[in-house]
N, CA, C and O atoms as a GROMACS GRO file, in nm:
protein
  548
    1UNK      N    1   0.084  -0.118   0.000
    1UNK     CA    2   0.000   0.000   0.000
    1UNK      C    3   0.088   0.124   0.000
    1UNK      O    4   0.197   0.116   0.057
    2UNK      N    5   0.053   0.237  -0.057
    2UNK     CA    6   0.102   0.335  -0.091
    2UNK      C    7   0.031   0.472  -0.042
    2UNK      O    8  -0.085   0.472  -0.001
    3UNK      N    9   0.117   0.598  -0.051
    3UNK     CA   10   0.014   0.705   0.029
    3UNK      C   11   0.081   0.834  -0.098
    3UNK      O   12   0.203   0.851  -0.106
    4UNK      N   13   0.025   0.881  -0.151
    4UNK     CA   14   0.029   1.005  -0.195
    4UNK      C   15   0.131   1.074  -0.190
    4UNK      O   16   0.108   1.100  -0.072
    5UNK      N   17   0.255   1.146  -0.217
    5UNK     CA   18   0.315   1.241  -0.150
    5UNK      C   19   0.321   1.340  -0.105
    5UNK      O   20   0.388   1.362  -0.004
    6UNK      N   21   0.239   1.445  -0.180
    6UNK     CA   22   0.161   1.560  -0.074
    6UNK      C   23   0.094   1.521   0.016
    6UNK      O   24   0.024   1.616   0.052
    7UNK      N   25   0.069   1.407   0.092
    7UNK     CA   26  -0.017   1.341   0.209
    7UNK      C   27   0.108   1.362   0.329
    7UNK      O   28   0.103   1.413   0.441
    8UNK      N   29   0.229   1.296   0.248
    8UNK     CA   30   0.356   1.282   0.342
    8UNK      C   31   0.457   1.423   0.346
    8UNK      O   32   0.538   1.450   0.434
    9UNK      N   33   0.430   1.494   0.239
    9UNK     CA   34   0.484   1.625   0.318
    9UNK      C   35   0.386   1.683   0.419
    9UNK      O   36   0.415   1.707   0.536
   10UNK      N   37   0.316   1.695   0.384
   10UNK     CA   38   0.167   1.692   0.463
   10UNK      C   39   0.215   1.697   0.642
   10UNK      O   40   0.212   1.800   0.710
   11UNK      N   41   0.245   1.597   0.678
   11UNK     CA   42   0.298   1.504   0.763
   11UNK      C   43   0.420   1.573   0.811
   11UNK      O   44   0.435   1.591   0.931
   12UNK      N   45   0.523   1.619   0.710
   12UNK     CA   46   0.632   1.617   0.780
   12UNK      C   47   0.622   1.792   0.804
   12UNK      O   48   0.671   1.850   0.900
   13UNK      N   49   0.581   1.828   0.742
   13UNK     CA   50   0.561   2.007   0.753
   13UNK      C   51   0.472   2.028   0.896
   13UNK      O   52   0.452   2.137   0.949
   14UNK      N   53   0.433   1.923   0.937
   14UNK     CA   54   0.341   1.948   1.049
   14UNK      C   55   0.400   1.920   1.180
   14UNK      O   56   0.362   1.950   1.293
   15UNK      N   57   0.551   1.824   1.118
   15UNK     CA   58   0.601   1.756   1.265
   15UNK      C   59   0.725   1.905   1.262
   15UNK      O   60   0.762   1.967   1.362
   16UNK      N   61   0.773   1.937   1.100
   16UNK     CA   62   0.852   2.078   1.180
   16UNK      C   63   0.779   2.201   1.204
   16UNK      O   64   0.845   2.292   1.254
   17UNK      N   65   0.663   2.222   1.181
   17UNK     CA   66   0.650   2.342   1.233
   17UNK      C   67   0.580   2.338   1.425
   17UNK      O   68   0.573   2.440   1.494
   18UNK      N   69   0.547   2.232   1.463
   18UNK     CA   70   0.535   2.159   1.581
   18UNK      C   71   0.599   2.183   1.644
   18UNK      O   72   0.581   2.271   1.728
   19UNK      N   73   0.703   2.114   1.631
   19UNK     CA   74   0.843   2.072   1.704
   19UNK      C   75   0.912   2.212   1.700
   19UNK      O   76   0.971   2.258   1.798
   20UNK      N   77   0.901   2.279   1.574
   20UNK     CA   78   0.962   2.426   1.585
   20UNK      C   79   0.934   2.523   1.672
   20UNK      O   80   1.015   2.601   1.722
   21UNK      N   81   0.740   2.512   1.702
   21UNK     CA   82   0.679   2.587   1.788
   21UNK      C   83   0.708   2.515   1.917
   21UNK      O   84   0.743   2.589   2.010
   22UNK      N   85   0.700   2.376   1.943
   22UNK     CA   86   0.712   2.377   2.072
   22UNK      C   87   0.875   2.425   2.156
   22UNK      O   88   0.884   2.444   2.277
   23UNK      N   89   0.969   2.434   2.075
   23UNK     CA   90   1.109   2.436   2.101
   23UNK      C   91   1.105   2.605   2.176
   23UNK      O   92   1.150   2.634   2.287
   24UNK      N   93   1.029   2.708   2.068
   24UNK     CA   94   1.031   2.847   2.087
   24UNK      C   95   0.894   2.870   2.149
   24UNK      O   96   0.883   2.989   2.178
   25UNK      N   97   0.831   2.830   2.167
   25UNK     CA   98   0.704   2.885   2.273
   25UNK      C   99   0.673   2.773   2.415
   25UNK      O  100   0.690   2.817   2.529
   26UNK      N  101   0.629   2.631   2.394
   26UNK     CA  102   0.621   2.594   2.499
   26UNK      C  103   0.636   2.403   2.498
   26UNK      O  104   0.542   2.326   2.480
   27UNK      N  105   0.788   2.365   2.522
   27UNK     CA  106   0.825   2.218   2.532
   27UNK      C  107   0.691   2.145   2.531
   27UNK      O  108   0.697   2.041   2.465
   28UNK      N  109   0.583   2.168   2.581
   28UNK     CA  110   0.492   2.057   2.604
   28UNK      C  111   0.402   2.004   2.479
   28UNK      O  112   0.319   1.914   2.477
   29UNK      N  113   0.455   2.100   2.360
   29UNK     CA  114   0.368   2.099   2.263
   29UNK      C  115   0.426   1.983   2.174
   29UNK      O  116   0.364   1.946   2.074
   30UNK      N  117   0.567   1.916   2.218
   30UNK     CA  118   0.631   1.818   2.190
   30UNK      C  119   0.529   1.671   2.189
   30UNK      O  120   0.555   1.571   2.122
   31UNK      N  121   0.413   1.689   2.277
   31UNK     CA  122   0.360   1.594   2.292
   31UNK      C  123   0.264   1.638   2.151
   31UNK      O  124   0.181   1.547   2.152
   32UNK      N  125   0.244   1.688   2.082
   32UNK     CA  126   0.109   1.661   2.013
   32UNK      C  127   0.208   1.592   1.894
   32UNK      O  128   0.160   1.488   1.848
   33UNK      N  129   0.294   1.618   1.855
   33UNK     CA  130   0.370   1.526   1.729
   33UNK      C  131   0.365   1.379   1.740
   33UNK      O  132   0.323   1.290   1.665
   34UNK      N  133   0.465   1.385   1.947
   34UNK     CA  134   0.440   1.253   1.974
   34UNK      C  135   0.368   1.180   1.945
   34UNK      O  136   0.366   1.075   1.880
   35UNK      N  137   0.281   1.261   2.015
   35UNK     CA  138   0.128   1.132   2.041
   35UNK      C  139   0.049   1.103   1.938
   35UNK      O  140  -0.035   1.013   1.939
   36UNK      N  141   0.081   1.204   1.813
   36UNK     CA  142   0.047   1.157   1.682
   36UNK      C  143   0.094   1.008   1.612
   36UNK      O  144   0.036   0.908   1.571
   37UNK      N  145   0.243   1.059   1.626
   37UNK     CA  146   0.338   0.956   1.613
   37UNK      C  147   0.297   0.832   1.687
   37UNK      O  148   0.332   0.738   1.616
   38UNK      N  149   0.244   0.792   1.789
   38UNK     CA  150   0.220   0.685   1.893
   38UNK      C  151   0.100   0.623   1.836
   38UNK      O  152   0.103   0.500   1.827
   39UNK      N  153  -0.004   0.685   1.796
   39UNK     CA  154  -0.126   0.690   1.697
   39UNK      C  155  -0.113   0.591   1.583
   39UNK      O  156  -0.163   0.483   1.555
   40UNK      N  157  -0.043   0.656   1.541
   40UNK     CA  158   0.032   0.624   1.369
   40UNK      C  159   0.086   0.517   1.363
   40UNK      O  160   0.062   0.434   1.276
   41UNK      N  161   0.196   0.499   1.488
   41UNK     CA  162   0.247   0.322   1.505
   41UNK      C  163   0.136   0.275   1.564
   41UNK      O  164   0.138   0.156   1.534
   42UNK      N  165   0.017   0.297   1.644
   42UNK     CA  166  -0.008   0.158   1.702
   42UNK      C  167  -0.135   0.100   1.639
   42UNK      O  168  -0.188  -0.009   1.663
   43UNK      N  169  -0.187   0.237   1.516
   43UNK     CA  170  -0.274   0.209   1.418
   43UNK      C  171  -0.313   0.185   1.314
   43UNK      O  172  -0.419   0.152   1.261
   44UNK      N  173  -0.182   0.210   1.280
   44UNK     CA  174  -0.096   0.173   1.160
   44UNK      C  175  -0.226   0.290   1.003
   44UNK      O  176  -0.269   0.257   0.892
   45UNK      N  177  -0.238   0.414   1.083
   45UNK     CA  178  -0.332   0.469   1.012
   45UNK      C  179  -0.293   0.672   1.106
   45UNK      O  180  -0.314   0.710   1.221
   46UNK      N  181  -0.239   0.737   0.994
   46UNK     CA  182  -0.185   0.882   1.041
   46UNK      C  183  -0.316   0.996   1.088
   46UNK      O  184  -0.417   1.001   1.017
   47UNK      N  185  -0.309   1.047   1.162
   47UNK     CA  186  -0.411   1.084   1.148
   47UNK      C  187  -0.419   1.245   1.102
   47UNK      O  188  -0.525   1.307   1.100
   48UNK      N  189  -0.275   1.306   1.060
   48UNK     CA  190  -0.248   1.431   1.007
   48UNK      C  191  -0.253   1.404   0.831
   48UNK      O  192  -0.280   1.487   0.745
   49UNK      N  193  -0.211   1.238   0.811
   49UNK     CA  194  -0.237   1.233   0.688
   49UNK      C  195  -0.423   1.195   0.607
   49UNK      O  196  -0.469   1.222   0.496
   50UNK      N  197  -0.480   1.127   0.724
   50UNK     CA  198  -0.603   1.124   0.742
   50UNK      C  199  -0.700   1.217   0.707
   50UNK      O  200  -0.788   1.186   0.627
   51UNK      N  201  -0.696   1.309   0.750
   51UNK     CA  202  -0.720   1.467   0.786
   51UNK      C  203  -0.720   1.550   0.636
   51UNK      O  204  -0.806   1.628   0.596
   52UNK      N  205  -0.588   1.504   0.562
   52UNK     CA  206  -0.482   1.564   0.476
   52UNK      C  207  -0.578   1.517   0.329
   52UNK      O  208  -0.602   1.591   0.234
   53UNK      N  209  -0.620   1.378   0.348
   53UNK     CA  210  -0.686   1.367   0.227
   53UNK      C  211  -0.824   1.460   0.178
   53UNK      O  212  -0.852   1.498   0.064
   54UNK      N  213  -0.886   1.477   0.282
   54UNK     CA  214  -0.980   1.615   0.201
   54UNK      C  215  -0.877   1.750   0.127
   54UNK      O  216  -0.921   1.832   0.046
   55UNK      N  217  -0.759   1.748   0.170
   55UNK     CA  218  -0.737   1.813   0.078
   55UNK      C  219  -0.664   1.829  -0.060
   55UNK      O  220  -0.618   1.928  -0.116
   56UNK      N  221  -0.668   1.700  -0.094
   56UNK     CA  222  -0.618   1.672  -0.198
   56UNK      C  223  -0.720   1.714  -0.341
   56UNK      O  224  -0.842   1.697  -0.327
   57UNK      N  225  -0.673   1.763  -0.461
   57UNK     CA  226  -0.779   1.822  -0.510
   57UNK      C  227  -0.769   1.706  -0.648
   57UNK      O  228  -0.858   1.720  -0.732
   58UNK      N  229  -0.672   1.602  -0.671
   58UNK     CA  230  -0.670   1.517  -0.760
   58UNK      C  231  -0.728   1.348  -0.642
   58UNK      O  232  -0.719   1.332  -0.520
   59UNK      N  233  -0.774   1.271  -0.734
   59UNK     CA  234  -0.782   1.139  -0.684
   59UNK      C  235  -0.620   1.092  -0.658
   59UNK      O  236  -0.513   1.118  -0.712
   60UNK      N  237  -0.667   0.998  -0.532
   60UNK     CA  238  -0.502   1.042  -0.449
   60UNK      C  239  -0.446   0.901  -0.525
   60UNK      O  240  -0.384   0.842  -0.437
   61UNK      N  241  -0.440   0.827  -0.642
   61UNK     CA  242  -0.372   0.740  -0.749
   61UNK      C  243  -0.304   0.855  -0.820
   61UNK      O  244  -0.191   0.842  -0.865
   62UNK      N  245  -0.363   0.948  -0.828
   62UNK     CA  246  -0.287   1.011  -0.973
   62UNK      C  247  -0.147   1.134  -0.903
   62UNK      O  248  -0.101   1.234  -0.958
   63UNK      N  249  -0.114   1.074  -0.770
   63UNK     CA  250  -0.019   1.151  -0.713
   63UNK      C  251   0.092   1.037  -0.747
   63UNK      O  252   0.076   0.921  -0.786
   64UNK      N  253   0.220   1.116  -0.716
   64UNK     CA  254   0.365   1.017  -0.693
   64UNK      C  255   0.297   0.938  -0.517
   64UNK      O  256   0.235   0.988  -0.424
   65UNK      N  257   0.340   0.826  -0.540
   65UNK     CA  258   0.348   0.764  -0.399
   65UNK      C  259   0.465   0.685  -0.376
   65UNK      O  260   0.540   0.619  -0.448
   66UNK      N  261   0.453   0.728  -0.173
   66UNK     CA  262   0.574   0.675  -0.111
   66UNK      C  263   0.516   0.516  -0.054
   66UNK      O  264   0.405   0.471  -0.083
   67UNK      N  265   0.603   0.457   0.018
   67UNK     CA  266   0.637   0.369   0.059
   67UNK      C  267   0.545   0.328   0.173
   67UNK      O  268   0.604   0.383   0.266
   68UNK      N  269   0.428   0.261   0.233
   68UNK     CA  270   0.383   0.321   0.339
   68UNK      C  271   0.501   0.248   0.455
   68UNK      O  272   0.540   0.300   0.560
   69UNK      N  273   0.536   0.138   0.409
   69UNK     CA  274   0.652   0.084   0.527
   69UNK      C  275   0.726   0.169   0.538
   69UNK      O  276   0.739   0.208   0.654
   70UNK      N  277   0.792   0.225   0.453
   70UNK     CA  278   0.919   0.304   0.488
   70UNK      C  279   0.902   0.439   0.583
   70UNK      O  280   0.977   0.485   0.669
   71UNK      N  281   0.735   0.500   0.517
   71UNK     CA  282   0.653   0.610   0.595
   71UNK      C  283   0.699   0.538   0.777
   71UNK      O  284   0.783   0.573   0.860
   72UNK      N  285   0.590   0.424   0.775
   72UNK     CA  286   0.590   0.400   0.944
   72UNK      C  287   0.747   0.415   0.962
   72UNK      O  288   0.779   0.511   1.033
   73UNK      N  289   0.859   0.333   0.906
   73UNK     CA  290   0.994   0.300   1.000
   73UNK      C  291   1.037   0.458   1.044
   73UNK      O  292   1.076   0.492   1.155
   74UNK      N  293   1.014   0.562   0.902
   74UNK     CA  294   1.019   0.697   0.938
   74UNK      C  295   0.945   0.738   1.059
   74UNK      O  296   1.028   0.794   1.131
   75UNK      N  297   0.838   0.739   1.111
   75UNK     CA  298   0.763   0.733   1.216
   75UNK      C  299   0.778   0.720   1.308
   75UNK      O  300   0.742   0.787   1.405
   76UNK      N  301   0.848   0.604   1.300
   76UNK     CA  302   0.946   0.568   1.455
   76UNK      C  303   1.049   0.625   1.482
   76UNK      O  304   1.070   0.651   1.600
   77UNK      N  305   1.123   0.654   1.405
   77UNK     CA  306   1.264   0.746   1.399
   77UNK      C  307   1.192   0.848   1.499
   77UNK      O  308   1.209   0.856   1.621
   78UNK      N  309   1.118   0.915   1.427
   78UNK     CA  310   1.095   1.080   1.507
   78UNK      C  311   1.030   1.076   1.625
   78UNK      O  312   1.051   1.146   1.725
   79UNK      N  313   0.907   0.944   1.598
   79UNK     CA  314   0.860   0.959   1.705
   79UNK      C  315   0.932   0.920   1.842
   79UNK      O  316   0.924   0.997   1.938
   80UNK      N  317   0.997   0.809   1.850
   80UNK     CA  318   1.165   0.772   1.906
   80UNK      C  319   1.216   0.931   1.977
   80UNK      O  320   1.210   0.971   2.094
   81UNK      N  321   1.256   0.984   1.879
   81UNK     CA  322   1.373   1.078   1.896
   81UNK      C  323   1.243   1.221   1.968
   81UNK      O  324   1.291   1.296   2.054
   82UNK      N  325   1.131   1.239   1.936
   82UNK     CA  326   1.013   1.329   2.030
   82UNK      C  327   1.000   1.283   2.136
   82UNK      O  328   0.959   1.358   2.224
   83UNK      N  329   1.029   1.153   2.167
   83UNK     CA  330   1.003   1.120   2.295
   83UNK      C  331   1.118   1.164   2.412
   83UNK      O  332   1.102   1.216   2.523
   84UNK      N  333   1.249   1.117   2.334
   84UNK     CA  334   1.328   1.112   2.383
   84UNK      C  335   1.352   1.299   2.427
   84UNK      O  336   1.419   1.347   2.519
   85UNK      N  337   1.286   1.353   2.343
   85UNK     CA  338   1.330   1.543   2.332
   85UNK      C  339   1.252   1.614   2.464
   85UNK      O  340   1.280   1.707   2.540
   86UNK      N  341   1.126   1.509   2.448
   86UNK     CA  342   1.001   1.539   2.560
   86UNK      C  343   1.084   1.534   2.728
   86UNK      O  344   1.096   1.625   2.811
   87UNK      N  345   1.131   1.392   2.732
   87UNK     CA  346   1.119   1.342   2.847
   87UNK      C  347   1.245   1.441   2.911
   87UNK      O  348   1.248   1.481   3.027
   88UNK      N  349   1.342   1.468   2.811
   88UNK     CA  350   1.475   1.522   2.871
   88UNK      C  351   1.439   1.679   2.928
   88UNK      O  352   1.480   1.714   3.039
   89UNK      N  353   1.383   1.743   2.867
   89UNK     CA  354   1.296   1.862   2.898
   89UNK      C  355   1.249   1.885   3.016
   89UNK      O  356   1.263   1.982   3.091
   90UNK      N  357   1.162   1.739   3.033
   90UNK     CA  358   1.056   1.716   3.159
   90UNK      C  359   1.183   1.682   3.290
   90UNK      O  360   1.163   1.711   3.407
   91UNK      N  361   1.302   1.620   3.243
   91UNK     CA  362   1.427   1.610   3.316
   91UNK      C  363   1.504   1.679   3.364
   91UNK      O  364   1.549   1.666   3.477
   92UNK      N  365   1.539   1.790   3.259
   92UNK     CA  366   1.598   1.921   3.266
   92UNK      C  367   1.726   1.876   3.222
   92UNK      O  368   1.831   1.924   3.265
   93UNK      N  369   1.721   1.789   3.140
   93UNK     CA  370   1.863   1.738   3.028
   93UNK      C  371   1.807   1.842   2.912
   93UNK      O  372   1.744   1.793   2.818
   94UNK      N  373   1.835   2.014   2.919
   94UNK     CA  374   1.757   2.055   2.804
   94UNK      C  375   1.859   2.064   2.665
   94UNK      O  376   1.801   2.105   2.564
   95UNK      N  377   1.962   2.039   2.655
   95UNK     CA  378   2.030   2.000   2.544
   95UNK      C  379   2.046   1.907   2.517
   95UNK      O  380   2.112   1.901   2.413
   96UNK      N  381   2.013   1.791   2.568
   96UNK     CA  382   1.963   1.690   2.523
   96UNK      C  383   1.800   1.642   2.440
   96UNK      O  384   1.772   1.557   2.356
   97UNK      N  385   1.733   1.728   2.505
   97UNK     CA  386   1.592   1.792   2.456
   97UNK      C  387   1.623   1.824   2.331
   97UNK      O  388   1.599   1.761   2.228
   98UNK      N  389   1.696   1.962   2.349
   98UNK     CA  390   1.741   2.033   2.193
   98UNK      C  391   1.793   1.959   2.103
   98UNK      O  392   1.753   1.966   1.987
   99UNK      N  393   1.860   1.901   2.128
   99UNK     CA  394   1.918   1.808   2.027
   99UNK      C  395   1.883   1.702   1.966
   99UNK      O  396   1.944   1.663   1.866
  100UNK      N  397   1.738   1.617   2.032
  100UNK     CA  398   1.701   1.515   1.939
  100UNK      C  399   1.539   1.607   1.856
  100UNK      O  400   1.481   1.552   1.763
  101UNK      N  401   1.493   1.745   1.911
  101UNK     CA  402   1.427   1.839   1.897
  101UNK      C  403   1.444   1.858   1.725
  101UNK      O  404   1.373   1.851   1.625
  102UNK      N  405   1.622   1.896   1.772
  102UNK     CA  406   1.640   1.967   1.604
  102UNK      C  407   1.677   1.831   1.509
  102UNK      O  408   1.714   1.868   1.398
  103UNK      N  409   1.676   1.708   1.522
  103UNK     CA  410   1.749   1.613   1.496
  103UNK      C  411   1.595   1.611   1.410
  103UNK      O  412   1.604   1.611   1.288
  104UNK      N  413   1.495   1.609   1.454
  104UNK     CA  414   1.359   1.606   1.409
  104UNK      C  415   1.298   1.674   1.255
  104UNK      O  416   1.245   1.640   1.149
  105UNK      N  417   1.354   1.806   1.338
  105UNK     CA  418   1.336   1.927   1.250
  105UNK      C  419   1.404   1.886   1.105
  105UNK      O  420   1.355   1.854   0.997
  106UNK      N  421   1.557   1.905   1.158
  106UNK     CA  422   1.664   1.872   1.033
  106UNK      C  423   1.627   1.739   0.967
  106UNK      O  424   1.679   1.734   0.855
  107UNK      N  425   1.562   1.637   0.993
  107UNK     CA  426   1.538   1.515   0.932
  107UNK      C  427   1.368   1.526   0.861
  107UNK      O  428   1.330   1.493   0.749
  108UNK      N  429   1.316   1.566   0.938
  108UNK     CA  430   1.178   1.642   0.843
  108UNK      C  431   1.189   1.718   0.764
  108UNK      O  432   1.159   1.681   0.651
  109UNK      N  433   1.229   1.834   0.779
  109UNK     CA  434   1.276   1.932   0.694
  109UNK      C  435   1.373   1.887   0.599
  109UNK      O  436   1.352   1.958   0.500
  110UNK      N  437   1.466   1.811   0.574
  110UNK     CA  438   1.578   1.746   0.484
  110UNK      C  439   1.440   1.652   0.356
  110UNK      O  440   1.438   1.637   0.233
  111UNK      N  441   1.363   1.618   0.446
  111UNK     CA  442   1.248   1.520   0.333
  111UNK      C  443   1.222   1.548   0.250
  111UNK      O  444   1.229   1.494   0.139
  112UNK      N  445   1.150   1.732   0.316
  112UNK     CA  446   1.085   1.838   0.254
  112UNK      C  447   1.185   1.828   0.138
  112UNK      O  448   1.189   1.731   0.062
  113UNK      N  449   1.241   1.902   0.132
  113UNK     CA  450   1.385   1.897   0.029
  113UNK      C  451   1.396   1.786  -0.086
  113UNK      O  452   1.408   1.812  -0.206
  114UNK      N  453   1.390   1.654  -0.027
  114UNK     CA  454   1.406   1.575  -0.117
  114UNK      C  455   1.500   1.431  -0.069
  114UNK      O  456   1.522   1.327  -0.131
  115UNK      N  457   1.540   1.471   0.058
  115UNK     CA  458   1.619   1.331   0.056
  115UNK      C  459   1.608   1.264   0.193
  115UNK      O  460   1.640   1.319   0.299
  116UNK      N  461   1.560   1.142   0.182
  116UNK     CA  462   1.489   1.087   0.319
  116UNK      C  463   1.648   1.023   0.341
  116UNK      O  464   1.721   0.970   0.258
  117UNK      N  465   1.674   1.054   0.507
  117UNK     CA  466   1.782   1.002   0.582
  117UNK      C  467   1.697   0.880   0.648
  117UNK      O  468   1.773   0.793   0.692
  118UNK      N  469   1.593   0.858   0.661
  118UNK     CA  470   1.529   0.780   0.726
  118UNK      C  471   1.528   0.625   0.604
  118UNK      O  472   1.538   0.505   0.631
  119UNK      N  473   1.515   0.684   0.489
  119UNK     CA  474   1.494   0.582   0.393
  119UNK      C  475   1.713   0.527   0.377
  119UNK      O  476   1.757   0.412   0.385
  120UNK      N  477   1.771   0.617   0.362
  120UNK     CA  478   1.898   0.583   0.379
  120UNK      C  479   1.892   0.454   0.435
  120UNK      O  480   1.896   0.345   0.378
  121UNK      N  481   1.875   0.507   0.660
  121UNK     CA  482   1.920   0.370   0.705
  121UNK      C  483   1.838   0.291   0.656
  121UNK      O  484   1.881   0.200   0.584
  122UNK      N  485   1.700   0.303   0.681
  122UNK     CA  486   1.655   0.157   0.686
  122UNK      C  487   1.672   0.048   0.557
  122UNK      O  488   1.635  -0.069   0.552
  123UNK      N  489   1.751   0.143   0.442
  123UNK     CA  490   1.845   0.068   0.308
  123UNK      C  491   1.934   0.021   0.374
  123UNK      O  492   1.953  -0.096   0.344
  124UNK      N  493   2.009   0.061   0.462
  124UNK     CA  494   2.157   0.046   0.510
  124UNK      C  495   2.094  -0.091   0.618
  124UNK      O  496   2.176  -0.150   0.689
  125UNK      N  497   1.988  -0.121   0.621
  125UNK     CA  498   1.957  -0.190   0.763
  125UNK      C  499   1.922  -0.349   0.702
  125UNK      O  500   1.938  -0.465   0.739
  126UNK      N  501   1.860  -0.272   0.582
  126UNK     CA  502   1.797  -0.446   0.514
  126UNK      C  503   1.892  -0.476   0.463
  126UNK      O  504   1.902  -0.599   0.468
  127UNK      N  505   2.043  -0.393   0.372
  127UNK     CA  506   2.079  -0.483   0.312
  127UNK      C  507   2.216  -0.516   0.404
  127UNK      O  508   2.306  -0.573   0.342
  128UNK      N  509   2.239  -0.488   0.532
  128UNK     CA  510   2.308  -0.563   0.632
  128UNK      C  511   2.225  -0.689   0.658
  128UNK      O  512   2.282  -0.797   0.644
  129UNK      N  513   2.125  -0.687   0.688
  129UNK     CA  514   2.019  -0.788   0.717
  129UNK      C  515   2.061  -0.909   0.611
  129UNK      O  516   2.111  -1.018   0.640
  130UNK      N  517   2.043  -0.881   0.541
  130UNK     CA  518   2.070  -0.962   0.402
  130UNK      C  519   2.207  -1.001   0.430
  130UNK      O  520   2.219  -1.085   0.520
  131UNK      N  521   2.308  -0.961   0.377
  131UNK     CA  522   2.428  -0.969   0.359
  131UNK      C  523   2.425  -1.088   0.515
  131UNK      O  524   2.448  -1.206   0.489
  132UNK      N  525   2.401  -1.056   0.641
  132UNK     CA  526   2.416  -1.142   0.716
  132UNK      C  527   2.362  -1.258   0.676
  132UNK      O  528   2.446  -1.347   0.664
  133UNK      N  529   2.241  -1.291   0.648
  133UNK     CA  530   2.174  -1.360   0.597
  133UNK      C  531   2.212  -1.495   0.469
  133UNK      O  532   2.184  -1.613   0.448
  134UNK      N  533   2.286  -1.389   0.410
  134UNK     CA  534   2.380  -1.473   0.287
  134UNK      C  535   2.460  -1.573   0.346
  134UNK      O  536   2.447  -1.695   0.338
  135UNK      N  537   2.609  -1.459   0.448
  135UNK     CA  538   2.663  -1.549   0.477
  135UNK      C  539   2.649  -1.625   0.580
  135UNK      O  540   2.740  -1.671   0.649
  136UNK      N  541   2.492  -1.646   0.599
  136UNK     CA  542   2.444  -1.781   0.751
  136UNK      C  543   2.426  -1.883   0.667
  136UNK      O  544   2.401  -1.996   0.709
  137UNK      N  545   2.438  -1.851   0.530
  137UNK     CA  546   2.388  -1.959   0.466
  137UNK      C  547   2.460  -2.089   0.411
  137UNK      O  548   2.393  -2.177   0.356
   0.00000   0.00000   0.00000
């Protein structure tokens, strides 16, 4: 199954301008990406991209589409790394906060652009997987 790609910038324009606002107005707003993100893995259904399809003004076949696996493993990355931004905050590790914060930003925002770091590893992940795999054999 496949999702649109204006569905998935959609998505990622929402986790940086989020994460952007919660960084400069108020840490707690870290949770609404999260808990999107938490949503998204445990429903295996987005609900910013959900939302996103009324506004599509073509039937959402006649868009480029991404990956939806690769979408979720992306998913986890950030949502992973929001959690981790949340809790340090709530800790008072706040550069540690900041740093998986902008790790977010810069990896959403890099998508925007054109080049998924998220799709990188999880290339770099299967074809270690593999390669181990070969030589078990």
């Amino acid at each position: 199954m496949s999702i649109p790609k204006p569905l998935v910038q959609l998505n990622q324009l929402f986790i940086v301008i989020t994460v952007l606002i919660a960084l400069l107005a108020a840490k707690w707003l870290l949770l609404l990406p999260f808990l999107i993100g938490v949503v998204t893995l445990a429903t295996k259904r987005n609900p910013v991209i959900m939302a996103g399809k009324k506004l599509l003004k073509k039937p959402a076949s006649s868009y480029q589409m991404e990956d939806r696996d690769q979408q979720l493993f992306n998913q986890w990355i950030a949502t992973i790394c929001m959690g981790v931004a949340f809790i340090s905050f709530l800790m008072g590790y706040t550069l540690v906060g900041y740093v998986f914060s902008i790790m977010v930003i810069l990896a959403a925002g890099v998508a925007l652009m054109g080049y998924c770091i998220g799709c990188t590893i999880r290339y770099r992940y299967m074809m270690w997987k593999y390669k181990r795999k070969k030589h078990a054999a």
